[in-house]
N, C-alpha and C positions, 0 to 999 in steps of 0.2 A: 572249505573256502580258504584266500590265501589273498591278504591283502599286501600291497605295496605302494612305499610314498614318491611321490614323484615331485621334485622342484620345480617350479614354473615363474616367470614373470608376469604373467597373465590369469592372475585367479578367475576372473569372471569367462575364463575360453570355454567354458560348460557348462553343466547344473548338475548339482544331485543327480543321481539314475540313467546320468548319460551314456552311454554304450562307448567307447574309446577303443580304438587299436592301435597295438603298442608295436614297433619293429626293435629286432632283435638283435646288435650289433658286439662282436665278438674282440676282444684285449689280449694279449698275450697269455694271459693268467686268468680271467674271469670277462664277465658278458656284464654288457648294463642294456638299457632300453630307454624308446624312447618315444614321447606319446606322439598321436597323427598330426600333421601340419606344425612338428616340431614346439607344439604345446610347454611340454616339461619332461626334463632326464628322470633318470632313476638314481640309485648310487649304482656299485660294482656287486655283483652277484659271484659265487664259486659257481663253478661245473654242475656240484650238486643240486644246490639251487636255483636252476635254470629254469624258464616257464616254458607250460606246457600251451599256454591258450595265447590267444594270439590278440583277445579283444578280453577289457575289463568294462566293469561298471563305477562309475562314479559314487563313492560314498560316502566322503568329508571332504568339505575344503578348510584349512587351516592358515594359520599364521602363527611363527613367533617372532624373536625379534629380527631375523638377520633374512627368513627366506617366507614367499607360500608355497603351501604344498596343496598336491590333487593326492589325495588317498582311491586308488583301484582296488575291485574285489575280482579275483578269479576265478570260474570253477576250477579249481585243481584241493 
């Protein structure tokens, strides 16, 4: 499993266990993502660590002081 944090202005755009699909959008040097109906970004990924699934599961929402975040689980 292979989670990832995602920034959002809209913490309540889900719940726990919500199913999400992420599109895949490509930078000079690295990939980032971004959740459905433009929810919340990712940061910047390498090559390497590109995803392989195209849909996560909601498994924490968070706060600290500057942003919230949706935490996704993948199967990968």
């Amino acid at each position: 499993m292979r989670e990832m944090d995602f920034t959002t202005e809209n913490i309540d755009c889900c719940e726990i266990g919500d199913i999400m699909e992420v599109t895949e959008y490509k930078l000079p040097a690295s990939y980032w993502y971004l959740l459905e109906n433009s929810y919340g970004a990712s940061g910047n990924y390498k090559n390497a660590e590109r995803l392989k699934s195209k849909f996560g599961k909601v498994v924490r929402k968070w706060k600290d002081k500057k942003f919230n975040y949706i935490t996704l689980e993948f199967d990968e």
